[in-house]
N, C-alpha and C positions, 0 to 999 in steps of 0.2 A: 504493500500500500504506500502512494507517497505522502509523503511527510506533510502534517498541518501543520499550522499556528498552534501555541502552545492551548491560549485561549477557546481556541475551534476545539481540538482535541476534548478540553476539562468540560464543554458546552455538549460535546456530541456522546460522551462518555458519561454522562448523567443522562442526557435524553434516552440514549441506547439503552441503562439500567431499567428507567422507566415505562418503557416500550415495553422489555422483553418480561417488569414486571405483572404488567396490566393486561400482555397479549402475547402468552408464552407460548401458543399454539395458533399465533395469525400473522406475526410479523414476518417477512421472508428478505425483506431487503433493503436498507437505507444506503443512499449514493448522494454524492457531492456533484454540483456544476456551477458553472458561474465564476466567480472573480479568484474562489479560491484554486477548482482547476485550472485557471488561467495563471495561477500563482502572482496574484494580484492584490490578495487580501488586505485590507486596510484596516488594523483595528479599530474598533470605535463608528467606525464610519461602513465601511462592506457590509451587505447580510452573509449567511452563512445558506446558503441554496444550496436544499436538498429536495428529493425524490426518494417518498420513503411506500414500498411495497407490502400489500396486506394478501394474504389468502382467499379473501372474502370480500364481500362488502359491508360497511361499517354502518350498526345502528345507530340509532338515538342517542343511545347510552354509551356506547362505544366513542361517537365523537365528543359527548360531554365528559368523556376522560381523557381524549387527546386534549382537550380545552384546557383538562384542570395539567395536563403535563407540562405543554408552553406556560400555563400562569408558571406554576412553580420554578420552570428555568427562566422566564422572561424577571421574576423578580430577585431569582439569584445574581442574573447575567445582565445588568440592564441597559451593556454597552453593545451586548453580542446579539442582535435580532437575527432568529432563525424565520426561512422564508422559504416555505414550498409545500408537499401535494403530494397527498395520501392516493394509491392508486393500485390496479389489480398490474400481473405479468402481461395482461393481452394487453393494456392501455398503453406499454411503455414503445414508443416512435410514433404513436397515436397523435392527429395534428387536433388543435382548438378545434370543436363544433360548439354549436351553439345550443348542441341538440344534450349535448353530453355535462355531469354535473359530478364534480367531486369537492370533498371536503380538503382546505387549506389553509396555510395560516401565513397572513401576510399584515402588514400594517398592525402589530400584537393583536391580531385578531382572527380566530378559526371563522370559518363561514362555509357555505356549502353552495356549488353554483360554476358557472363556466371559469376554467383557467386558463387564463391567454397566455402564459408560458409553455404551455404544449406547445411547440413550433420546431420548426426546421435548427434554429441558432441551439435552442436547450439541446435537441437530441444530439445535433453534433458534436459542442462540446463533452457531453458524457461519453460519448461512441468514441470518440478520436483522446481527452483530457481527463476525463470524468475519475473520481476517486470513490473507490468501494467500502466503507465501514461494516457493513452486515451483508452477508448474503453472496450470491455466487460473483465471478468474476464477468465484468463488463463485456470481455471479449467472447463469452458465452451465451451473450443476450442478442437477442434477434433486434436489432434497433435498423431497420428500413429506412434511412435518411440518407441522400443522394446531394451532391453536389450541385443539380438542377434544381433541386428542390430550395437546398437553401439559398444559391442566387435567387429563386424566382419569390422567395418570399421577402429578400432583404429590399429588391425593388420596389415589390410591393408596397412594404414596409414605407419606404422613402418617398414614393408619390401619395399615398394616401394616408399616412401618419404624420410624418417629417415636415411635407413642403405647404397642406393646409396650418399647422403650429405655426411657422414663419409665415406664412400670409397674418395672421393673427397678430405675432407679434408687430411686424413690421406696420400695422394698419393702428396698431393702436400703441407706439414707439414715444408717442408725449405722456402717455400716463405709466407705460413701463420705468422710464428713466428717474421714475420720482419714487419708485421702490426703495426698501432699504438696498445699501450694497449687499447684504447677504445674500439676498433673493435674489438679487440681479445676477452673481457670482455662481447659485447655482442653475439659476437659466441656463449661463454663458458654457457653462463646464455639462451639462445636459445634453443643449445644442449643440457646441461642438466637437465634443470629444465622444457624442453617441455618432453621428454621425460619420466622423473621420474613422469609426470604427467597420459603419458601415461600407466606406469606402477603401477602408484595408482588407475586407472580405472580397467585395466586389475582384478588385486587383491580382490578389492573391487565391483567393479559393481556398480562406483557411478562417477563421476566429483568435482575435486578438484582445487584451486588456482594453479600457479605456486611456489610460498611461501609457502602453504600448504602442497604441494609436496615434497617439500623438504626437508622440516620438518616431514613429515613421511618416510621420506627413511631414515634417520637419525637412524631410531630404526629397517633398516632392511637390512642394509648393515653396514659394517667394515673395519677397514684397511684403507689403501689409499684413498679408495672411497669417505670415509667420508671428508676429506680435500679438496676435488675438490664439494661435495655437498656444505658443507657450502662456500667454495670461491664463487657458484652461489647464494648461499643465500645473500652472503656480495654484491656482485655485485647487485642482484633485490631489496633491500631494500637500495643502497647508503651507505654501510658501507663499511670502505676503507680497515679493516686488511685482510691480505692477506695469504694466506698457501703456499706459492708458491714460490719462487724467480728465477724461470728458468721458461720463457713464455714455452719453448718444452716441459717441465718436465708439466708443467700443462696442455698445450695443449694435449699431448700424454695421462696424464689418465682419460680425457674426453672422451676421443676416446675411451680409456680401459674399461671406465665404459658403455659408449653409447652400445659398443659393447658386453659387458655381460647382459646389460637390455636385447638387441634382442635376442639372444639368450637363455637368462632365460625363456620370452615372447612365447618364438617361441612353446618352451619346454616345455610350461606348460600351456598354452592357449589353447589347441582345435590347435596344429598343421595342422590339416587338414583344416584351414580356409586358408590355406597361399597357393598364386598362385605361382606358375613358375615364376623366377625371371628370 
């Protein structure tokens, strides 16, 4: 198994007790995706994204004891938010429907209802990074995720999530610049260091950090651009220097940059994957 965070480790080694003590005959499998298989983790700040496997499907009373499990780590742990989604073996490379309803816990809160992290990015990271705490190993699981599948979602993703945001913000750019800086700061690190993320997949055909991201766009853009990547950079890692002195002036070539990723993206991706906006 590779190595976590020590914090991750002391968070998933009580949850695991937990688990195995409540559902000593349903648990099959908990796995790690996200920032920590990306060896990204940020204490404090990262969730800890897992995919945890049940034998069955869970009642009433089943999930008001996953419920009381998170209370009890979330007020042990209350820097470390765990974030993800109880689900059967046949579910797992399974994409979002709308039609389909599992119990999860995201925002300290369990709920029961569609998860929009079933997608193309979650299964690959697990398939290709993913780390195994309980249960068989990754390379034994049948995970169906294709490299067309996850360009045709990140696209997706990019025309109908991404560029209606930036229409948004950019239409209402006098009442943004009057946020605190906090807010602003993590707009700016949202926007573009999700993005430059998306565009290191596009590129590459692989999944990278959001700091990773960054850091390779570094050696593929110039000009201005580069001032507003690294200010996301300095904002995702807590470093405080700033390229900026005008919230609009840096607001606005977030916007500039967002908007020539989509379009670079659009241009040179497989166009034809892009629906009717």
């Amino acid at each position: 198994m590779k190595k976590v965070p020590n914090i991750v480790h002391k968070v998933l080694t009580e949850y695991n007790s937990l688990l195995k003590k409540h559902f000593p005959n349903t648990l099959e499998g908990v796995y790690l995706h996200g920032s920590i298989a990306l060896n990204a983790f940020i204490e404090g700040s990262s969730d800890i994204d897992f995919i945890t496997v049940m034998n069955r499907n869970l009642t009433k009373i089943d999930i008001q004891r996953i419920s009381e499990i998170h209370n009890i780590i979330a007020l042990k742990y209350q820097h470390s938010k765990l974030d993800g989604v109880y689900i059967l073996w046949e579910d797992m490379g399974r994409l979002e429907s709308k039609n389909d309803s599992y119990p999860y816990y995201n925002e300290s809160k369990l709920s029961v209802g569609t998860y929009s992290s079933l997608n193309p990015v979650t299964w690959w990271i697990l398939k290709s990074k993913g780390i195994k705490i309980v249960g068989p190993e990754i390379c034994t699981i049948k995970l169906n995720t294709s490299t067309d599948q996850l360009i045709s979602y990140v696209i997706k993703n990019m025309n109908f999530y991404w560029a209606p945001r930036i229409e948004r913000i950019e239409n209402s750019i006098e009442d943004v610049i009057t946020l605190p800086t906090k807010e602003i700061n993590i707009e700016i690190e949202w926007l573009v260091l999700g993005l430059l993320r998306q565009f290191y997949t596009l590129k590459e055909q692989d999944i990278i950090s959001k700091h990773g991201a960054g850091e390779y766009a570094l050696q593929h853009f110039s000009g201005e651009f580069l001032n507003i990547i690294n200010e996301a950079i300095n904002i995702r890692t807590g470093q405080k220097h700033k390229f900026f002195h005008s919230e609009e002036k840096r607001i606005k070539t977030a916007i500039d940059l967002s908007k020539y990723i989509i379009k670079y993206c659009n241009h040179n991706f497989n166009q034809a994957r892009v629906g009717e906006r």
